[in-house]
GUNUKOL-356903 format. One record per residue (C-alpha): x, y, z. Coordinates in steps of 0.02 Angstrom, whole numbers, padded with zeros to 5 digits, always signed. Layout:
REM residues N
XYZ/...
This chain:
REM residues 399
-01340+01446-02052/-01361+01271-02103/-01256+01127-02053/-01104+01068-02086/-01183+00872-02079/-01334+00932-02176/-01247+00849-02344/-01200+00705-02259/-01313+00539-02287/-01448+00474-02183/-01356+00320-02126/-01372+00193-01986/-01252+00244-01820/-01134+00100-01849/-01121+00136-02009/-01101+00301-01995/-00978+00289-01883/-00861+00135-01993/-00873+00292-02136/-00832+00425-02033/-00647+00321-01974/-00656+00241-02137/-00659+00441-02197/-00505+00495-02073/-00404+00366-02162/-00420+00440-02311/-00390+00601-02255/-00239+00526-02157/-00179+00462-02330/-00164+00633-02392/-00094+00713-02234/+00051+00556-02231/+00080+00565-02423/+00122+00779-02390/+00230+00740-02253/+00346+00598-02315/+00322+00584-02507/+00489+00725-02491/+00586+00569-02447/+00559+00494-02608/+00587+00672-02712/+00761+00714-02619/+00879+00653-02741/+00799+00745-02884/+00744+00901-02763/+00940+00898-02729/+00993+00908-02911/+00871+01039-02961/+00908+01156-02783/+01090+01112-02823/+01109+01047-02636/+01170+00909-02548/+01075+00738-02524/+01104+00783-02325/+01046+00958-02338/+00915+00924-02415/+00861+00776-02296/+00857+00918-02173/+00684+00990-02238/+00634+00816-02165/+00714+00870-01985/+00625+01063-02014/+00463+00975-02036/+00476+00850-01891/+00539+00990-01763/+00425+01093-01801/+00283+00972-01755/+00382+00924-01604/+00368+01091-01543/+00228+01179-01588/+00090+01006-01591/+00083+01006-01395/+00034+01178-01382/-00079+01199-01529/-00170+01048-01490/-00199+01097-01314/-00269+01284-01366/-00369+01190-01523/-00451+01041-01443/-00610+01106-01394/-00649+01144-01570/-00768+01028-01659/-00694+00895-01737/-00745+00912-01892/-00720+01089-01940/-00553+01058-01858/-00525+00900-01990/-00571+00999-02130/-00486+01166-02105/-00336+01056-02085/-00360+00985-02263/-00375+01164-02345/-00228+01211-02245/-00133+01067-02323/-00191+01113-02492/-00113+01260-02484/+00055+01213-02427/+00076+01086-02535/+00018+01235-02694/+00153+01338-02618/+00279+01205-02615/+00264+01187-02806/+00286+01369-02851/+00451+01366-02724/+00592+01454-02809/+00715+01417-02682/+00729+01320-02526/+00685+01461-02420/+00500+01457-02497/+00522+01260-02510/+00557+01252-02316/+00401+01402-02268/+00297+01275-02381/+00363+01139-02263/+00354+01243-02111/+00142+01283-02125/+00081+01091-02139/+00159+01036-02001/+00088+01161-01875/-00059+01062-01905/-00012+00896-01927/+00023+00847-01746/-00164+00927-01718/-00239+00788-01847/-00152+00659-01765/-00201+00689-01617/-00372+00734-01626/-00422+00600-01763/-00345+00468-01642/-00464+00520-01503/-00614+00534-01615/-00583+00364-01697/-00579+00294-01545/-00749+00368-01455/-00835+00307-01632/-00767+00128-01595/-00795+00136-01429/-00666+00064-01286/-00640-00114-01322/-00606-00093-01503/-00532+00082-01490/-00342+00009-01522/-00410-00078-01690/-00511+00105-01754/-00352+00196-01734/-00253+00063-01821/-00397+00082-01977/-00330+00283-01964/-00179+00234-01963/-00223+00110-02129/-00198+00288-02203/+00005+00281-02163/+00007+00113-02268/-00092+00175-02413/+00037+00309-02429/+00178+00199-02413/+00088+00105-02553/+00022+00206-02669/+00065+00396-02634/+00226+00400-02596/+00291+00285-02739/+00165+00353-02865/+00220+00528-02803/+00419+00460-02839/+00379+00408-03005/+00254+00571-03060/+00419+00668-02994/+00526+00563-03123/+00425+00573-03285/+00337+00766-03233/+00450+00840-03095/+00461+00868-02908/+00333+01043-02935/+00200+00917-03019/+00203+00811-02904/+00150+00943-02749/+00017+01009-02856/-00060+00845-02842/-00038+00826-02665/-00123+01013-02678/-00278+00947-02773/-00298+00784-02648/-00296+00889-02483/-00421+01006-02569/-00534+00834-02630/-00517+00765-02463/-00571+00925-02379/-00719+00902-02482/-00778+00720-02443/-00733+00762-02230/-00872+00903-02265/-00985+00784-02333/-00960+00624-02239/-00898+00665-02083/-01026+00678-01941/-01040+00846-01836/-00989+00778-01674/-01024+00836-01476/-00929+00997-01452/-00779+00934-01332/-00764+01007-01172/-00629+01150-01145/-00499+01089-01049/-00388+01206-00931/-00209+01180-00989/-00160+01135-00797/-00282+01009-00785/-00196+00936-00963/-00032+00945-00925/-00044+00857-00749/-00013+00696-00899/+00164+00753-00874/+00181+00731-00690/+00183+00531-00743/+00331+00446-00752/+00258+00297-00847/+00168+00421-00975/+00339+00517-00994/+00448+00368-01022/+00297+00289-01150/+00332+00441-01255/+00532+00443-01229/+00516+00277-01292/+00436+00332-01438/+00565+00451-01482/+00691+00324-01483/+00587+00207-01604/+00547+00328-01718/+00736+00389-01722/+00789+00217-01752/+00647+00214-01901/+00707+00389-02000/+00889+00372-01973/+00877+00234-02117/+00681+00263-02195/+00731+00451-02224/+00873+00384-02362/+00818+00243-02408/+00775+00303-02592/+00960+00352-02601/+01016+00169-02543/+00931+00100-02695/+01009+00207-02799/+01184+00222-02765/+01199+00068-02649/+01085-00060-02747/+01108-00004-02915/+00919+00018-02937/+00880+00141-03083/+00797+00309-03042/+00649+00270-03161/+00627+00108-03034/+00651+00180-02870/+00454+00218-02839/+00403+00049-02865/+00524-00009-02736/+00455+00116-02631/+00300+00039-02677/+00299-00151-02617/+00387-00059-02465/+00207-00006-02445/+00122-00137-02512/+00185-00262-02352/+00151-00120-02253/-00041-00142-02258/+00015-00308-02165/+00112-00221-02015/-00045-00121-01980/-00150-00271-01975/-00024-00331-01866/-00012-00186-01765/-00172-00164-01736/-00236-00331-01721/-00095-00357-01571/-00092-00186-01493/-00225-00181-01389/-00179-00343-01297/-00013-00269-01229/+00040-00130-01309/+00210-00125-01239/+00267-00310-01289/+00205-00276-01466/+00306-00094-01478/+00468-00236-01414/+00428-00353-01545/+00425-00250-01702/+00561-00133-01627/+00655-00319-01626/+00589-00324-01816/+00649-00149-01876/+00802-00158-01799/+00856-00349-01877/+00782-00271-02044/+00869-00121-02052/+01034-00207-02018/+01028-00344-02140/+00960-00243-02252/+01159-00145-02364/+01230-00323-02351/+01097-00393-02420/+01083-00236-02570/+01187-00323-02725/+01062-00463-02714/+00900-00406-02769/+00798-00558-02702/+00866-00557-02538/+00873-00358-02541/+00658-00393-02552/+00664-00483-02431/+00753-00387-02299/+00640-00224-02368/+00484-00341-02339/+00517-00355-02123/+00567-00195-02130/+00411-00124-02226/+00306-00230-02080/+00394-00176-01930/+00393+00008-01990/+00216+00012-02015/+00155-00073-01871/+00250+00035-01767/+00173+00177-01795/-00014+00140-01702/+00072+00033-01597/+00152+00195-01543/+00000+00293-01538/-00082+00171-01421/+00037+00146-01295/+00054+00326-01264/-00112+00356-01264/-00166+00209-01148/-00018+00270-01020/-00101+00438-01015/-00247+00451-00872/-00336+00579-00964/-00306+00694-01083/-00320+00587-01216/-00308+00719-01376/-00151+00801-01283/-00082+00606-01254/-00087+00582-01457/-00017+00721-01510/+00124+00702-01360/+00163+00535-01459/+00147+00636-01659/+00278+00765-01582/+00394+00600-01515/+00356+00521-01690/+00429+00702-01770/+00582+00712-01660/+00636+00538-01681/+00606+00580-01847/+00698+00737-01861/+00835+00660-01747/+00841+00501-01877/+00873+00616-02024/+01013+00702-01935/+01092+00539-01872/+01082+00482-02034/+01152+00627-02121/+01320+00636-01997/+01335+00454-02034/+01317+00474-02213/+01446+00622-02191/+01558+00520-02082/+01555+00349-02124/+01463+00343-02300/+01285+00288-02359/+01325+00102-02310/+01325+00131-02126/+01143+00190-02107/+01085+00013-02088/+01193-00029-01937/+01179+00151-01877/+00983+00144-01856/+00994-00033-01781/+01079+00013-01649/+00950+00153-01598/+00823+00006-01615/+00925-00102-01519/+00924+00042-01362/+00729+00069-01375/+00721-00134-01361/+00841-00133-01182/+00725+00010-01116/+00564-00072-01155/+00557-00177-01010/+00609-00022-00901/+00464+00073-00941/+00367-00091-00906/+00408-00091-00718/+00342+00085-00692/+00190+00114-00624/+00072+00260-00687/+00016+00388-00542/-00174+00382-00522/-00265+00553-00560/-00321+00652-00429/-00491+00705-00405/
């Protein structure tokens, strides 16, 4: 049987290597668009399901939970697979969620369509993490899984709005296929350019899970729930805020979304350019960021300018966040390092589960306007335990 890299070009090793992350980002961009371009189709998703805003913000929580509980364990049993069979299968597997989704006739279908991508998700995440960073190489392994994470804030950019406003002129079900067709394209192009890497070593699921006898790895990824709570509790309805709080039209929502994304390919810049120096005080200072954001953010909603403005931090702090996130779990882990990321993708996922349903009782309880202040204060807890999980110290592995 011939290989997998036998299509790929004959290129120089650094090269090859700068295309090979350059080719997870992409792939990342479809994987990031599938999982949060639903935030931008739940108003009209709601009217055509004839459901709730807040239920159907809860096929946000089904997705996140799911890869909160089932990433650890998959990733552990999948890791010694080679990387990039792994990185494609999970492309085709996308593609056909995302078809699924756009036949759905009711939310039942909608939520198994939901339900099948994120098995896998947490698996990308943490795997592609890992193998951007042994392409980089140590010193510069913080700034290759920031370029990964580049994929986030293309999606934010481009995907997500462009999905949001496809969804207004063509539908919701259009809009899937599409995702459908770019998990199946991006499949493609990881069989072509990705390079067949060194079959990893199979680990014994003892020897991976000693990561959890660490305090300091255990309260890194605590920490991360708590950021990424304080992130969806607000992010997760924030298309709804523009409409009904901001008095943004429907037809104008995407582009909002948009230039949300747009000074998001700042924050990861940001994120990874300060990340590697000290993880910990850069998660503090965007948290800081988010948290001020988020806040000012309903005041601020009658005046559009200002409104921009407020959506602009908020847009950086959220983005950077997330491989500021991914590094500072993975740097308190001793080992283990494909088991670390995902650890951190399934803390991402139940922050982000937990931030829908915080922001759905406070929607419930005291109406759309409170979600600013709500998530704020999450941000503002994550910021008093940062320096807490500072003063521990991790426990050295035992040989």
């Amino acid at each position: 049987m011939p290989s997998l890299d036998a299509a790929a070009p004959d290129l120089a090793p650094a090269t090859r290597s700068g295309l090979a992350i350059a080719v997870l980002a992409v792939a990342a961009f479809a994987i990031v668009t599938t999982e949060y371009l639903i935030v931008g189709l739940l108003p009209g998703l709601a009217r055509d399901m004839r459901i709730s805003i807040s239920a159907a913000g809860q096929l946000v929580t089904l997705f996140a939970f799911t890869v909160m509980l089932f990433g650890p364990p998959l990733t552990v049993l999948l890791s010694h697979i080679e990387r990039k069979r792994l990185f494609v299968g999970i492309l085709l597997l996308f593609a056909a969620a995302n078809a699924l989704a756009a036949m759905a006739s009711n939310t039942w279908v909608l939520a198994l369509a939901r339900f099948i991508p994120a098995l896998a998700l947490p698996v990308f995440w943490g795997t592609a993490s890992e193998t951007a960073g042994q392409l980089a190489g140590p010193q510069h392994a913080g700034r290759a899984v920031s370029q990964v994470y580049l994929g986030i804030s293309a999606a934010l950019l481009f995907g997500i709005p462009l999905g949001t406003l496809a969804s207004d002129v063509m539908g919701w079900r259009a809009t899937f296929w599409g995702l459908s067709a770019l998990s199946l394209s991006m499949a493609v192009l990881m069989l072509i350019f990705m390079p067949t890497l060194a079959q990893p070593q199979r680990q014994r699921i003892g020897e991976q899970a000693r990561i959890f006898r660490d305090p300091r790895f255990v309260a890194n990824v605590a920490l991360s729930v708590l950021v990424f709570t304080a992130m969806f509790a607000a992010y997760t309805y924030l298309a709804d805020i523009l409409e009904r709080i901001a008095g943004v039209p429907s037809s104008q929502v995407g582009w909002w979304l948009m230039g949300f994304g747009a000074v998001g390919l700042l924050g990861n810049w940001l994120g990874g350019r300060y990340v590697d120096r000290n993880p910990l005080r850069a998660s503090a200072l965007f948290t800081a960021l988010l948290g001020v954001a988020m806040a000012l953010c309903v005041p601020l909603a009658h005046a559009h300018g200002w409104l921009g403005v407020s959506l602009a931090l908020w847009g950086i702090a959220y983005t950077a966040l997330f491989p500021i996130c991914q590094v500072r779990v993975m740097k308190a882990a001793s080992h283990a390092q494909a088991l670390a990321g995902t650890m951190n993708v399934s803390a991402a996922n139940a922050g982000t589960g937990l931030g829908a349903i915080l922001g759905g009782v406070a929607i419930q309880q005291w109406g759309l306007a409170s979600i600013g202040y709500v998530a704020a204060g999450v941000a503002l807890l994550a910021l008093v335990l940062t320096p807490w999980v500072a003063g521990l110290r991790p426990v050295r592995r035992q040989t």
